[in-house]
Structures are given as structure tokens and as C-alpha cells.
TIPA-846225 format. One line per 2 residues: their letters; for each residue x, y, z of N, C-alpha, C, O, CB. Coordinates in steps of 0.05 Angstrom, whole numbers, plus 5000, padded with zeros to 4 digits. Each point is the difference from the previous one (the first is absolute). Glycine has a CB too. Example, Ala and Ser with C-alpha at 12.3 -4.5 7.8 and 13.67 -1.06 7.14 Angstrom:
<atoms>
AS) 5264:4886:5156:4982:5024:5000:5018:5024:5000:5021:5000:5013:4941:4977:5012 | 5031:5044:4961:5016:5024:5001:4985:5022:5014:5010:5022:5004:5014:4965:4953;
</atoms>
This chain:
<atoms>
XX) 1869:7686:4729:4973:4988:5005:5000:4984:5027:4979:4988:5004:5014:5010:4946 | 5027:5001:5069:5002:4991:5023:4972:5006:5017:4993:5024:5001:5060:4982:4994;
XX) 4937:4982:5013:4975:5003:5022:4979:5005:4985:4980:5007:5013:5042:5010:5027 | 4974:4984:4929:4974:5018:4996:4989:4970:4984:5013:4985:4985:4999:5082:5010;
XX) 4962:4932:5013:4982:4976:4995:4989:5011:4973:4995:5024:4995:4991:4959:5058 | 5010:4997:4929:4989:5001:4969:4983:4981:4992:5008:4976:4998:5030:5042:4990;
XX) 4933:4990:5005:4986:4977:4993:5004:5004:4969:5007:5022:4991:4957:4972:5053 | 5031:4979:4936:5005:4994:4970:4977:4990:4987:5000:4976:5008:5045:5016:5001;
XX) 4938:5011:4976:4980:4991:4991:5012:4984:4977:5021:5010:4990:4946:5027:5028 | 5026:4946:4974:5003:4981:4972:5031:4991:5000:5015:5000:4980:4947:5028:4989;
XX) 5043:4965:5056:5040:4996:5004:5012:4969:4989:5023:4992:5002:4976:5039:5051 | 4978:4956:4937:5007:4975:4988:5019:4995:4976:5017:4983:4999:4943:5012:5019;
XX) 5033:5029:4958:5016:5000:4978:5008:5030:4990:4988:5019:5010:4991:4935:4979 | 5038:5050:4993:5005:5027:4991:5006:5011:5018:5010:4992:5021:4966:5010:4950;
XX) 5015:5028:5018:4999:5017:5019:5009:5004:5030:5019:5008:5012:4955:4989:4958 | 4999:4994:5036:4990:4993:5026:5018:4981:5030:5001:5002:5024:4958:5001:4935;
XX) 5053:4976:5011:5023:4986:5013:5025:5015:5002:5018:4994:5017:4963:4966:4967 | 5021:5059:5001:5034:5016:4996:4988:5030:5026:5017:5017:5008:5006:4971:4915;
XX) 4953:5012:5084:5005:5011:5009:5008:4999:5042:5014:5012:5016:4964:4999:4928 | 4998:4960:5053:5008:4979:5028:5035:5000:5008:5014:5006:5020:4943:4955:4962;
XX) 5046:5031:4993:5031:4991:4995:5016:5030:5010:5009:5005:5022:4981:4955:4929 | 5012:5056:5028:5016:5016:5010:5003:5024:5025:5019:5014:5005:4982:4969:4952;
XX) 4967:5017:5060:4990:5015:5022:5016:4982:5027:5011:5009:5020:4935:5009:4953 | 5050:4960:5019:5012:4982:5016:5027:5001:5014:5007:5003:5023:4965:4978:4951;
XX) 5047:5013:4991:5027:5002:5002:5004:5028:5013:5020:5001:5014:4990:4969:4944 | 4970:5056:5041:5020:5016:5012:4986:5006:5026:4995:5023:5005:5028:4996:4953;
XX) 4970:4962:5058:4998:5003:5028:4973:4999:5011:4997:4993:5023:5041:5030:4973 | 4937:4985:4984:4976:4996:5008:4979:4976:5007:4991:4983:4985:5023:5052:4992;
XX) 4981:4969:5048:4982:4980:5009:4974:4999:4975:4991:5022:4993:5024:4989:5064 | 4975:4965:4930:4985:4992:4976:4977:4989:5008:4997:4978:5012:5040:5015:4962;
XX) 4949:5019:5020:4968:4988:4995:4990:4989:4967:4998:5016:4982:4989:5024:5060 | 5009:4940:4956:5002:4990:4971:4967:4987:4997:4990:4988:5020:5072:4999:4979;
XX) 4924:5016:4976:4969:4986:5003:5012:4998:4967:5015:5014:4987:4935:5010:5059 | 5038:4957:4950:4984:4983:4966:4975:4994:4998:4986:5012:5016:5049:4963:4979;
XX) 4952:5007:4987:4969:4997:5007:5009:4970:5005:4980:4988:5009:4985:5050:4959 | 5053:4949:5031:5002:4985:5008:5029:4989:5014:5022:5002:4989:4937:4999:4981;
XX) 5033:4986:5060:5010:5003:5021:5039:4980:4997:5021:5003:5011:4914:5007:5014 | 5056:4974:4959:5030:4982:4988:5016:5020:4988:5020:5007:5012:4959:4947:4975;
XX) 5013:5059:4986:5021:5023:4998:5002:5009:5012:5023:4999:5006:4977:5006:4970 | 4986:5013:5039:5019:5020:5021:5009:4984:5020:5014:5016:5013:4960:5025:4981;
XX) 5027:4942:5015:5021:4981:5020:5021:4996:4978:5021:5007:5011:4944:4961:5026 | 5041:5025:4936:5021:4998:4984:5015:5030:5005:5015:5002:5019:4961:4961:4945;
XX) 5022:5058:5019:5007:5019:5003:5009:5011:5034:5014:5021:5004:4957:4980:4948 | 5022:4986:5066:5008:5007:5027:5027:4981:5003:5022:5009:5007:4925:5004:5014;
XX) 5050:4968:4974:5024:4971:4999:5019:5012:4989:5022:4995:5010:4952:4962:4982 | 5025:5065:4981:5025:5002:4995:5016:5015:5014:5023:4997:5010:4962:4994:4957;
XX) 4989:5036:5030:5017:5023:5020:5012:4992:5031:5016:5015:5010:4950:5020:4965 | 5026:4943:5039:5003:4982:5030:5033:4992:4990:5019:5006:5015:4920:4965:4999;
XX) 5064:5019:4965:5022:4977:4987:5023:5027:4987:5021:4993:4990:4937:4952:4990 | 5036:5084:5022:5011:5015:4995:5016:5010:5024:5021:5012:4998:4948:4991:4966;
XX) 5017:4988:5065:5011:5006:5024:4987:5023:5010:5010:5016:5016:5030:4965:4973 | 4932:5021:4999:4989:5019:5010:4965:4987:5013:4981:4992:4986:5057:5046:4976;
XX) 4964:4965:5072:4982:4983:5008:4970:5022:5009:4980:4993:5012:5064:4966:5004 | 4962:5061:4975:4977:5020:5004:4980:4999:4977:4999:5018:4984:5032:5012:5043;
XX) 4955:4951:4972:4988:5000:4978:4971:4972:5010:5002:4979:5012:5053:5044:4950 | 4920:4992:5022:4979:4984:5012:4986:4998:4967:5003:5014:4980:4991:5006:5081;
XX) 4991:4955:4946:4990:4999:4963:4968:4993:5015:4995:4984:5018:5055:4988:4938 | 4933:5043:5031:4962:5000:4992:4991:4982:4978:5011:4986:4984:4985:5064:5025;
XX) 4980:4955:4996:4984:4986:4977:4981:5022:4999:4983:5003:5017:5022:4943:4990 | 4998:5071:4970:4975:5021:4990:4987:5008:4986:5005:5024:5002:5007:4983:5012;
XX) 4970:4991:4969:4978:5000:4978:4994:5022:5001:4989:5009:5020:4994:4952:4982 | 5020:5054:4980:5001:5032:4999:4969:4997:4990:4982:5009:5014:5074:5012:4971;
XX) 4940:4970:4997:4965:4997:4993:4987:4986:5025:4981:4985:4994:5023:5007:4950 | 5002:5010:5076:4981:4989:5028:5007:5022:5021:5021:5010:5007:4982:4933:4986;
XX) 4967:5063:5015:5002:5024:5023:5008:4985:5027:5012:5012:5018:4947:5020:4960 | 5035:4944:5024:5002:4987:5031:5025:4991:4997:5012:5002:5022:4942:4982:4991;
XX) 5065:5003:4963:5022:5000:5002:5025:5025:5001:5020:4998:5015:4954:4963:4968 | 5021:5054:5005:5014:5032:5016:4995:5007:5033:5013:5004:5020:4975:5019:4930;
XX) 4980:4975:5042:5006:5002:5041:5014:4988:5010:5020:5012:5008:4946:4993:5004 | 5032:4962:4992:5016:4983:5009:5035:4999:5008:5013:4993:5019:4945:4994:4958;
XX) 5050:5025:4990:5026:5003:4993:5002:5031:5020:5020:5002:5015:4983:4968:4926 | 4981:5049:5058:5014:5022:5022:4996:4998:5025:5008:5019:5013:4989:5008:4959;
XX) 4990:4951:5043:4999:4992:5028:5015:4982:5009:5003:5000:5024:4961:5010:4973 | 5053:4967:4985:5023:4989:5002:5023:5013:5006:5018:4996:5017:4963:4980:4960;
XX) 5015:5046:4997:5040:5012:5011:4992:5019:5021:5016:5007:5017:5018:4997:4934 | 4933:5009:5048:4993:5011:5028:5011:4988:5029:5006:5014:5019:4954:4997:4954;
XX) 5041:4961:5026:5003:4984:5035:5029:4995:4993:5012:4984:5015:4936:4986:5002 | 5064:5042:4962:5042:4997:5008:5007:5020:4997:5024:5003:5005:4994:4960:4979;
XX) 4964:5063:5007:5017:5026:5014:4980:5022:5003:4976:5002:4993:5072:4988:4983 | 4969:5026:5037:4975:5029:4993:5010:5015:4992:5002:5020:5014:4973:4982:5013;
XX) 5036:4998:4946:5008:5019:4978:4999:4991:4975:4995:4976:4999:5030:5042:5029 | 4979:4992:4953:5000:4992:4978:5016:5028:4980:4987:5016:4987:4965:4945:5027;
XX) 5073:5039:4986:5008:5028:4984:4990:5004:4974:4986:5019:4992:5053:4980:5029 | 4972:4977:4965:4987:5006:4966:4985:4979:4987:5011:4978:5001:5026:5049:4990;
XX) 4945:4975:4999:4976:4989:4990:5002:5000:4965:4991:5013:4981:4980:5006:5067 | 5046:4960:4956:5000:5000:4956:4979:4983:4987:5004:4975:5001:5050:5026:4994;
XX) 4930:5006:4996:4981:5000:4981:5005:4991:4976:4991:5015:4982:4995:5016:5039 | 5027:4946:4970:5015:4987:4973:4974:4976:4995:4995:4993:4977:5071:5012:5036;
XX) 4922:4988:5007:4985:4977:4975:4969:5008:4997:4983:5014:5010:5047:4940:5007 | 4976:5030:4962:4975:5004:4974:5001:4990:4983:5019:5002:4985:4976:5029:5020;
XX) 4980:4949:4987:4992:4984:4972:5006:5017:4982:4992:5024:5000:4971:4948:5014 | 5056:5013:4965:5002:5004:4968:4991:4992:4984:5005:4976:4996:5019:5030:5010;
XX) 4955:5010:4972:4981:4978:4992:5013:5013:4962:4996:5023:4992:4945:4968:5061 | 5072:4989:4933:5007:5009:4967:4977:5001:4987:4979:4988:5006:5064:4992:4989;
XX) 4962:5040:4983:4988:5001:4976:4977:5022:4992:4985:5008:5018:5028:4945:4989 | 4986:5056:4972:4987:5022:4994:4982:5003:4996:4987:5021:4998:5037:4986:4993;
XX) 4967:4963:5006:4960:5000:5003:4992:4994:5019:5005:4980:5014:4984:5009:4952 | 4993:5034:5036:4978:4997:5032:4986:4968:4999:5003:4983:5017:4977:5078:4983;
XX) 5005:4936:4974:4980:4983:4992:5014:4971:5013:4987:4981:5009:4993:5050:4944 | 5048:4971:5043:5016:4965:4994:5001:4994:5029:4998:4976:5005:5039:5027:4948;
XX) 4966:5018:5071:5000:4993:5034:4982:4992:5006:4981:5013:4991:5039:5012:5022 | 4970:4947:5008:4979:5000:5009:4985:5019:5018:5007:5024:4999:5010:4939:4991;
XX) 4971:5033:5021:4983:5020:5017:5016:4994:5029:5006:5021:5010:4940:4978:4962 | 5061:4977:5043:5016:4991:5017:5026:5021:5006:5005:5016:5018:4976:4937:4967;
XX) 5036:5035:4989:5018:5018:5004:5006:5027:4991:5023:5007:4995:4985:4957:5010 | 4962:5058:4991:5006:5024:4994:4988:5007:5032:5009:5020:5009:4989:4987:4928;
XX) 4986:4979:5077:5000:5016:5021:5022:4980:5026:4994:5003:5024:4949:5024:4957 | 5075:4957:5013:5025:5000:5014:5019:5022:4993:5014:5016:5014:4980:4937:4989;
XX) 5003:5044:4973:5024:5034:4988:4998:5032:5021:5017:5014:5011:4969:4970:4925 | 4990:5016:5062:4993:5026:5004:4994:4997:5034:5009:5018:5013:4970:4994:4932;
XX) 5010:4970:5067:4993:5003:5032:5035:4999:5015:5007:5012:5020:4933:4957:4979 | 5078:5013:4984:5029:4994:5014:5010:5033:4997:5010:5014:5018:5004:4926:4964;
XX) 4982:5066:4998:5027:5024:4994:4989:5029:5014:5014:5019:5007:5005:4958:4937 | 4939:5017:5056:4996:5032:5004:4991:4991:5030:5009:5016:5016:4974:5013:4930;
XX) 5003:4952:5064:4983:4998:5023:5022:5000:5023:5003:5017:5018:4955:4956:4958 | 5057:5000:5017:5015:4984:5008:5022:5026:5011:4995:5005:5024:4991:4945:4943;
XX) 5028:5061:5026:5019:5030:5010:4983:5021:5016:5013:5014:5015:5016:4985:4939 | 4944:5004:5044:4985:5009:5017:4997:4990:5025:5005:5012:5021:4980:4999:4945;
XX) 5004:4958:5030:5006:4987:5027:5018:4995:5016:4998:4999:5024:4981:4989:4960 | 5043:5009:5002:5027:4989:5008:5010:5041:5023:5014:5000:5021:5002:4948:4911;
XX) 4976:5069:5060:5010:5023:5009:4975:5006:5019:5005:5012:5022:5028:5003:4936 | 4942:4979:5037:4976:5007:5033:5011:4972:5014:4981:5000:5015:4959:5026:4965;
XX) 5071:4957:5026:5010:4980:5021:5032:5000:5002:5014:4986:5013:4943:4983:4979 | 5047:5046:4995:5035:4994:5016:4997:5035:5009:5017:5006:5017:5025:4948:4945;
XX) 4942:5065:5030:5004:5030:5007:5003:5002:5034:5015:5018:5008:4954:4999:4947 | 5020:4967:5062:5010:5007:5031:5025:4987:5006:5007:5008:5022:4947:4995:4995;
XX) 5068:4977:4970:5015:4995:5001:5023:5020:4991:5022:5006:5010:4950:4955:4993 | 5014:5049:4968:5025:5025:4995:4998:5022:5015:5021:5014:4998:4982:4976:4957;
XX) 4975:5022:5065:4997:5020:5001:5011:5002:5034:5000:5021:5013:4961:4983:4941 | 5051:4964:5056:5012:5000:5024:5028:5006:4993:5014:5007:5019:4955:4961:5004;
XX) 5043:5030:4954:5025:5000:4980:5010:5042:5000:4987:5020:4992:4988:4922:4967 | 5056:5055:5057:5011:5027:4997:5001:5016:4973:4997:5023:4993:5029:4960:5043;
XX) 4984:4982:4943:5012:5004:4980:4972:4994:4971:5011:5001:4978:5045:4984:5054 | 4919:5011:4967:4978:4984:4984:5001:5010:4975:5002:5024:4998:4968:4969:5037;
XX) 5030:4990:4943:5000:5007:4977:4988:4977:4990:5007:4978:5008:5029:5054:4992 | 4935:4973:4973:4998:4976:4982:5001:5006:4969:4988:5018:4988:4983:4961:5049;
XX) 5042:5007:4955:5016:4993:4979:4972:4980:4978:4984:4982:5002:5076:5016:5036 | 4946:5015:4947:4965:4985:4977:5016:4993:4971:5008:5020:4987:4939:5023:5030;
XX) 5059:4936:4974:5014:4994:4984:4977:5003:4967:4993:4978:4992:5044:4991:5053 | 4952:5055:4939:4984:5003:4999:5008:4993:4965:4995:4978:4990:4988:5052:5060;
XX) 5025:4986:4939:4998:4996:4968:4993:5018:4974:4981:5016:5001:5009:4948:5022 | 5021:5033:4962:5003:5017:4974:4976:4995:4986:4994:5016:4982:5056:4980:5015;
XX) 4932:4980:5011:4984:5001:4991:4969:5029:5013:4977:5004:4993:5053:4938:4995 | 4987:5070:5031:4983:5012:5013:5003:5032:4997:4992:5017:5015:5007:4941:5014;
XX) 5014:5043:4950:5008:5022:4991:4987:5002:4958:4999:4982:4984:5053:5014:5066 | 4942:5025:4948:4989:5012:4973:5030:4995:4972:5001:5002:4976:4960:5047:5062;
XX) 5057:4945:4980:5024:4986:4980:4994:4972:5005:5022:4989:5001:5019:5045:5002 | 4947:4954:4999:4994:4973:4997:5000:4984:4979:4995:4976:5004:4987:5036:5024;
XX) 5023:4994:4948:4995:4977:4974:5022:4986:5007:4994:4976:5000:4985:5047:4958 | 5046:4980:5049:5013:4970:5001:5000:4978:5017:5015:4980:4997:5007:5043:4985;
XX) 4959:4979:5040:4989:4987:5017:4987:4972:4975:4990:5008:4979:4999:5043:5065 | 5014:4921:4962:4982:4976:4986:4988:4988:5018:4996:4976:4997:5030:5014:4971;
XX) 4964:5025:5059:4976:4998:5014:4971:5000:4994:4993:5021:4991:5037:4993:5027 | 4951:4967:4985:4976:4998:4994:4993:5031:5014:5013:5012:5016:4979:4928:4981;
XX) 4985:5066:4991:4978:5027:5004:4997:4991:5030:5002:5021:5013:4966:4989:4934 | 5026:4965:5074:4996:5000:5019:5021:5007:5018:4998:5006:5024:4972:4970:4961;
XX) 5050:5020:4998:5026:5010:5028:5003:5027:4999:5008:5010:5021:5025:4951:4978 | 4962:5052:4985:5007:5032:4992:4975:5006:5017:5004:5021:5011:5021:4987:4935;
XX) 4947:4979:5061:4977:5013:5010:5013:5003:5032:4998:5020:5014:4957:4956:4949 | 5061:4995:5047:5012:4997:5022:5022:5018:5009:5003:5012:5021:4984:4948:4969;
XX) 5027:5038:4986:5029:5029:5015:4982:5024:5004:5004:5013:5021:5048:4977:4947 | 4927:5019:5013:4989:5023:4996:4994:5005:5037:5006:5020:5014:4971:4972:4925;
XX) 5015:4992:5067:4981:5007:5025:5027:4995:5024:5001:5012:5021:4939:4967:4959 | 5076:5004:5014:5027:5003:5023:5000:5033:4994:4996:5017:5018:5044:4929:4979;
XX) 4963:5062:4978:5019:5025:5001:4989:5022:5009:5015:5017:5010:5006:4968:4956 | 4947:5021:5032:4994:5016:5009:4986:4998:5028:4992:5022:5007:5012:4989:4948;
XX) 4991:4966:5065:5003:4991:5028:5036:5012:5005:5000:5022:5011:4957:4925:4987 | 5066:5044:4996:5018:5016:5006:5003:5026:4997:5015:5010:5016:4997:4956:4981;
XX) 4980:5049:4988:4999:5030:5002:4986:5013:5016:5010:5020:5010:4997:4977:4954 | 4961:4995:5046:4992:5012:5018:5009:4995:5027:4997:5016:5019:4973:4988:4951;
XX) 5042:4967:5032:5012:5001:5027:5025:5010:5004:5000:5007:5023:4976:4959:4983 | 5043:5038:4985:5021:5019:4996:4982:5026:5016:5000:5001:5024:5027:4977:4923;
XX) 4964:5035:5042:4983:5024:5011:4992:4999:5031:5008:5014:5018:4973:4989:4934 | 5002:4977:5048:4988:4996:5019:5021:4989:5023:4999:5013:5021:4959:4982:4948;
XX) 5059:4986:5030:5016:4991:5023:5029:5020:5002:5017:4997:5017:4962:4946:4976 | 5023:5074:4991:5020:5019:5005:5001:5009:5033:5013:4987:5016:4979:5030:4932;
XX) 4992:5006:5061:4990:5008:5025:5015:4975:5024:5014:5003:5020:4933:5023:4954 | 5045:4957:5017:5009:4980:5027:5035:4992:4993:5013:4986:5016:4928:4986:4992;
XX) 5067:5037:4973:5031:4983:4989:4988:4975:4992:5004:4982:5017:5035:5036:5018 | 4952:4976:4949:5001:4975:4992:4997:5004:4961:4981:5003:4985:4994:4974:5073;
XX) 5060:5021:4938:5004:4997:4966:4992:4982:4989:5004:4977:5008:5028:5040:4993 | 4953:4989:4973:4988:4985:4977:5021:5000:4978:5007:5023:4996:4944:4989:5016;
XX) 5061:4971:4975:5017:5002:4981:4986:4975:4982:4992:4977:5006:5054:5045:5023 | 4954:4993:4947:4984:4978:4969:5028:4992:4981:5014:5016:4988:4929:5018:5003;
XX) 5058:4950:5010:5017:4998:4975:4987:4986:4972:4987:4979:5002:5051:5018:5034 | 4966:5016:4937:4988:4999:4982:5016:4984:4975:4994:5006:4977:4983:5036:5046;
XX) 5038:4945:4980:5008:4983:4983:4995:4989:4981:4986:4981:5007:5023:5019:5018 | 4995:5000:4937:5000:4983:4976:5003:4963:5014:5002:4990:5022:5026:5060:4943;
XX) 4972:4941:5012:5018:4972:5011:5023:5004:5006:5016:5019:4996:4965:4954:4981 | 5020:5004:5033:5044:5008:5006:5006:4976:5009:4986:4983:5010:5023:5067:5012;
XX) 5029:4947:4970:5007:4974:5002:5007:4993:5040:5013:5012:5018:5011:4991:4918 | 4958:4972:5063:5001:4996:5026:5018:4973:4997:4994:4981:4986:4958:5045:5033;
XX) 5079:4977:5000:5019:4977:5000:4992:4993:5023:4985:5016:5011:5055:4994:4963 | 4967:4968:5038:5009:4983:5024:5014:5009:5018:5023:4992:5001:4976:4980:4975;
XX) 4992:5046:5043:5024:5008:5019:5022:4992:5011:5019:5013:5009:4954:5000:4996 | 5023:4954:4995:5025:4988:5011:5015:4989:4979:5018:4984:5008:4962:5007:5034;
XX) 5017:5014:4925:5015:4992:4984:5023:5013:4993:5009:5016:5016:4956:4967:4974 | 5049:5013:4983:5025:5014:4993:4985:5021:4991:5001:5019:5015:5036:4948:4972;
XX) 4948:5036:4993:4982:5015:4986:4998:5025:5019:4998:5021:4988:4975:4938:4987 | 5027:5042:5048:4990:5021:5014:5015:5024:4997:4990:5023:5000:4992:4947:5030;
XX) 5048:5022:4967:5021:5012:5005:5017:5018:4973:5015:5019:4999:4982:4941:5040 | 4988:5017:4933:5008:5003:4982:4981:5014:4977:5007:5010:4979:5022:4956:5041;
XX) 4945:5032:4992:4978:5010:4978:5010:5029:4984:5020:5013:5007:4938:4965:5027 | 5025:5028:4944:5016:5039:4989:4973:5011:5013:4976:4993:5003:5058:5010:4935;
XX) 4986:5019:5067:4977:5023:5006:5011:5024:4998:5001:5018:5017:4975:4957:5015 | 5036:5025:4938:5004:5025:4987:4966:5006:4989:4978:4989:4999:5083:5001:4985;
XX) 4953:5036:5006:4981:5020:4997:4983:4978:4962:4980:5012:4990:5059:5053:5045 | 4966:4920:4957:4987:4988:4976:4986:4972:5007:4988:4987:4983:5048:5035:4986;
XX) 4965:4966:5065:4996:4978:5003:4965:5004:5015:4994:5023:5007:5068:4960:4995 | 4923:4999:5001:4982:5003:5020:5003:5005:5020:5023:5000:5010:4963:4982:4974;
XX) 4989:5025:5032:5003:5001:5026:5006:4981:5020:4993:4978:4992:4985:5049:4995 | 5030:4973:5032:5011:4973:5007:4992:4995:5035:5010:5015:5017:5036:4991:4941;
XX) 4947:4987:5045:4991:4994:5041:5022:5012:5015:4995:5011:5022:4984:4936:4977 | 5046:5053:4992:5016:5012:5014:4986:5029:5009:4982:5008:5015:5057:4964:4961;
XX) 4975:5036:5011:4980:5033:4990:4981:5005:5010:4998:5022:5011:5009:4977:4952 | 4967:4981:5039:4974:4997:5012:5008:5007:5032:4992:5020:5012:4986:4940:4950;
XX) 5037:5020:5050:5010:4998:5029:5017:5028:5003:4993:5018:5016:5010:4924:4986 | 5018:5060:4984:5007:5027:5021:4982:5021:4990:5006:5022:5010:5048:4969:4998;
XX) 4923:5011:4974:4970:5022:5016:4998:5000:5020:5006:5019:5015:4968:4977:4963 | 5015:4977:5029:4986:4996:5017:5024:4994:5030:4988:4992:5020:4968:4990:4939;
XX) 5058:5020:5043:5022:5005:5021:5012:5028:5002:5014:5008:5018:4996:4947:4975 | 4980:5061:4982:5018:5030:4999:4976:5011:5012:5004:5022:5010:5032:4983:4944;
XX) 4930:4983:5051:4984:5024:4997:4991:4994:5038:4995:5017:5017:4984:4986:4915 | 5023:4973:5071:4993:4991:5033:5034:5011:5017:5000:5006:5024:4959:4935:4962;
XX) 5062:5060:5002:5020:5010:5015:4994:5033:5005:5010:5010:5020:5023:4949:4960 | 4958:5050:5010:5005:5035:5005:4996:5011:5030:5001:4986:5021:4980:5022:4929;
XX) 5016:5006:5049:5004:5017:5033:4963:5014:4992:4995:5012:4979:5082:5012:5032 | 4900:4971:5011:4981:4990:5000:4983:5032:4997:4976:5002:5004:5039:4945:5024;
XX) 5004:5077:4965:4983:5021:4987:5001:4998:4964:4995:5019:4984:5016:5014:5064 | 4997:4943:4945:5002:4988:4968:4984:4979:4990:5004:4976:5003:5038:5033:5000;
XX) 4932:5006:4982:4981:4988:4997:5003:4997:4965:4999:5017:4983:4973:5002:5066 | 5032:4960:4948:5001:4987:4976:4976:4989:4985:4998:4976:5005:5042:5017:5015;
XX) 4943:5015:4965:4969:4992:4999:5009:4970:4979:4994:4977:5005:4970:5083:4997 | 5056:4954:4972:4992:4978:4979:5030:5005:4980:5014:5019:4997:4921:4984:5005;
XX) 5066:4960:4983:5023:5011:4988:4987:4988:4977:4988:4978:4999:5057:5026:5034 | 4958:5015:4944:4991:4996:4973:5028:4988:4981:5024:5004:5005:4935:5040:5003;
XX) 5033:4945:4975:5022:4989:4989:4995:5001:4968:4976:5004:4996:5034:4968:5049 | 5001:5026:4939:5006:4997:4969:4992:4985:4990:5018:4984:5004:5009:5028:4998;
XX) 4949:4968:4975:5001:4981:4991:5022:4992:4993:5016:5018:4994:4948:4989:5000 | 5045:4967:5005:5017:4985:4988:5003:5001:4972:4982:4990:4987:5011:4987:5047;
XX) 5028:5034:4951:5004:4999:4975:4994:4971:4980:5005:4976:5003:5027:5062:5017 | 4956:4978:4958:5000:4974:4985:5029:4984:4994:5000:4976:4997:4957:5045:4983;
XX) 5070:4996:5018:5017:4991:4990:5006:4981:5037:5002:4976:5004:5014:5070:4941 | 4984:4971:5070:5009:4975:5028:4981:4977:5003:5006:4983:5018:5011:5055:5013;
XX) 4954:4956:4952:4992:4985:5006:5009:4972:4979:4994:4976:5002:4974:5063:5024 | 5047:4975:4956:5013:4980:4981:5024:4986:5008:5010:4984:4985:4973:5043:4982;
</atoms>
């Protein structure tokens, strides 16, 4: 990952942070946004305190159109590239009744996960498309798939992946022609450790355990490494067993 620039949507916790974290450690210049601008300066402090000084932290509100612009005209005036564009944040909103969400947060659910990845890819698209290597990465969900019952996502987040998932399919199509890979990953829950803990090293990830972020990351490092006639649309995955969820 030497020289290739990576922006991170939602890099404050989870995910998002393991993935700051480990793009970092292996050489990639980091573009990092949260919706709010203290965590992602935290999450930058560590990876800095890791010895790795290529790394910039945002402030980005995926449910705000002027804050996405903003956030792609910033890392616009520190480079003119942008290789990969990961698409990890998005409001999680629990529970199985529509009725029990307010109205507030069913349309934060749904503008972060479906609008919000729309926007985030029409304002960084002239940055990837200056990129040898461009790929965006949509961290999308099991809830966005017709195997969905083990998803304990409110009806509004499933309305939200719904619309990531099929905005990534037609652009897959559509940005082919120019080289520019769409890769979805479709993920159950899964156990997300601490990258810089013991846990990282020691989690199971035999064939009876959950899915685990590890796993998550080398996808998403097996599918942006290939040799650039390897177009990787989507990786589907297994619900999580009831017995691994015990």
C-alpha cells in the first residue's frame, strides 16, 4: 500500500477504525472523516503514535450534502488522487419495529447509508478517476440481501443498505469502461476486536466461530490488490450460525 492514498468514511470506531488502522500500518497515505471532527483526530493520534505520520482526520456528516462536499475539497487541496474510496460509515438504527424509531432517526438511517455513499462517490469521483489504481469499496450488508432475517436492524437500515446495494451494482456497470472497480461487501454481524489489542491476534476463526474483521480486511485487501483486469463486484458471505452466535 506504499504511495496509494485511501479515504475512510466512519474511521472513528469499529470497523472503520480497523480499517484507518490497518491501511495505514501497511504504508498507505490515510484520509480519515467521522461526523465528528474530535474522533477522527483520536483515531489519527493513534495511528501518528503508531509511527505512521501519513494520515489526516475530517469532520463528515454523511446525512449533510455541504458537509461531503466540503470533506472532498479538503483532501481535494492535499492531493490529486485518491486510489480507494471505502464506504464503511453509516447510521445503525436497532430494532424490529418501524413504529418505535422516530421520524429523525429513520431518515438519518436511510439518507447516511443510501444518500450519503452516493454523495460521498459524485465528489471524490474526479479524484479517483486521476487514480492509475481507483477502486471504491461500499461496506454494505446482509441486511441487503433476501437472506436477511438474521440481521436485528430496524426496517430503516435494511431500506438504507437496500439502496447502497443496488447504487453499487449499477455503478459497477457503469464505471467499468473507465477502470474504476466497485467492490460490495455483504457481511452478517461479525466480531469486531481492537486492532491494536491481544485479541487481534488471538480471536477463532475456525470454520464454527463468527465472522470476524480480520476476514472482513483481507477481502477487502485481497480484492483492491489484484492486477487491474480483476474486477471483483461483491463478496457474499454466510449468515452467522446460531450455534457461533452462542
Amino acid at each position: 500500500m506504499n504511495n496509494t492514498r485511501v479515504v475512510v468514511t466512519g474511521a472513528a470506531r469499529d470497523f472503520g477504525r480497523t480499517l484507518a488502522i490497518r491501511f495505514a500500518e501497511l504504508g498507505a497515505e490515510v484520509y480519515l472523516s467521522a461526523r465528528g471532527l474530535e474522533a477522527a483526530r483520536a483515531t489519527r493520534d493513534e495511528i501518528v503514535a503508531l509511527g505512521h505520520d501519513k494520515v489526516h482526520a475530517f469532520s463528515c456528516d454523511l446525512t449533510d450534502p455541504a458537509s461531503i462536499r466540503e470533506f472532498a475539497e479538503q483532501v481535494g487541496a492535499l492531493t490529486d488522487r485518491v486510489d480507494i474510496l471505502l464506504n464503511n460509515g453509516a447510521m445503525w438504527l436497532e430494532g424490529f419495529d418501524l413504529a418505535a424509531a422516530t421520524d429523525e432517526d429513520i431518515l438519518a438511517t436511510v439518507t447516511s447509508g443510501g444518500a450519503g455513499t452516493v454523495l460521498m462517490v459524485k465528489h471524490f469521483l474526479p479524484l479517483l478517476r486521476a487514480s492509475e489504481r481507483p477502486d471504491i469499496v461500499n461496506m454494505v450488508s446482509l441486511a441487503a440481501s433476501r437472506r436477511s432475517d438474521s440481521c436485528s436492524g430496524n426496517p430503516a437500515f435494511y431500506a438504507a443498505k437496500g439502496a447502497q446495494a443496488n447504487f453499487s451494482e449499477i455503478l459497477s456497470q457503469r464505471l467499468r469502461p473507465e477502470g474504476v472497480r466497485v467492490i460490495s461487501l455483504y457481511p452478517p454481524d461479525f466480531k469486531n476486536v481492537d486492532p491494536l489489542g491481544p485479541e487481534w491476534e488471538t480471536t477463532d476463526r475456525g470454520a464454527g466461530a463468527p465472522l470476524t474483521a480480520q476476514s472482513l480486511l483481507d477481502c477487502v485487501l485481497f480484492a483492491v490488490s489484484q492486477p487491474r483486469d480483476c474486477f471483483i463486484r461483491s463478496f457474499d458471505f454466510e449468515p452467522t450460525s446460531d450455534a457461533a452466535k452462542e
